[in-house]
C-alpha positions as a Python dict, from the first residue, in 0.01 Angstrom:
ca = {
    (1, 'X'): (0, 0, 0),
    (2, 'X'): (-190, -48, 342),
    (3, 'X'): (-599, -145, 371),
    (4, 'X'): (-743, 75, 575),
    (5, 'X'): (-896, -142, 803),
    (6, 'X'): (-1007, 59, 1150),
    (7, 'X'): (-1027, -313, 1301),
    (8, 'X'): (-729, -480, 1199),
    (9, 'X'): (-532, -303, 1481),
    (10, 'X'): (-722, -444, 1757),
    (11, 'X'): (-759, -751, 1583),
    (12, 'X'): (-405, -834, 1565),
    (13, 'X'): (-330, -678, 1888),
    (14, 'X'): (-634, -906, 2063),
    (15, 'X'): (-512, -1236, 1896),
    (16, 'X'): (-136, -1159, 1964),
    (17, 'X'): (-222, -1137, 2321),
    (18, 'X'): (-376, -1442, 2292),
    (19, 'X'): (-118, -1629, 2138),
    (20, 'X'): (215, -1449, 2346),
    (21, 'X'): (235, -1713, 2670),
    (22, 'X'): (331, -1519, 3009),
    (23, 'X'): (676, -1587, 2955),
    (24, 'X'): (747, -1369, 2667),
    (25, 'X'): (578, -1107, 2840),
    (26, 'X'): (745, -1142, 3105),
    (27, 'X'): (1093, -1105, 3027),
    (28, 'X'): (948, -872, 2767),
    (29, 'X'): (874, -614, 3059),
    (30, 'X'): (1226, -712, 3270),
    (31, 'X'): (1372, -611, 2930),
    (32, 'X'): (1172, -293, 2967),
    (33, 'X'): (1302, -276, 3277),
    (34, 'X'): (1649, -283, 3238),
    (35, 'X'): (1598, -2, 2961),
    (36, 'X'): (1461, 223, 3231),
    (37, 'X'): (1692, 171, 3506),
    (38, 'X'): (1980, 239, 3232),
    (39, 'X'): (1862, 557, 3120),
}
């Protein structure tokens, strides 16, 4: 059972930007990386 709430998307997207510091996203996208040099 999921609210259909057109906002909550962005909302949670928005704050989780907000909250995830540089370093998370940055090895986030070397892990990315690594996934597309490997395939």
């Amino acid at each position: 059972m999921r609210p259909q709430k057109p906002f909550s998307a962005f909302y949670v997207s928005s704050v989780g930007k907000a909250i995830v510091p540089r370093s998370a996203i940055r090895t986030l996208r070397i892990y990315i990386t690594k996934q597309e040099h490997s395939g």
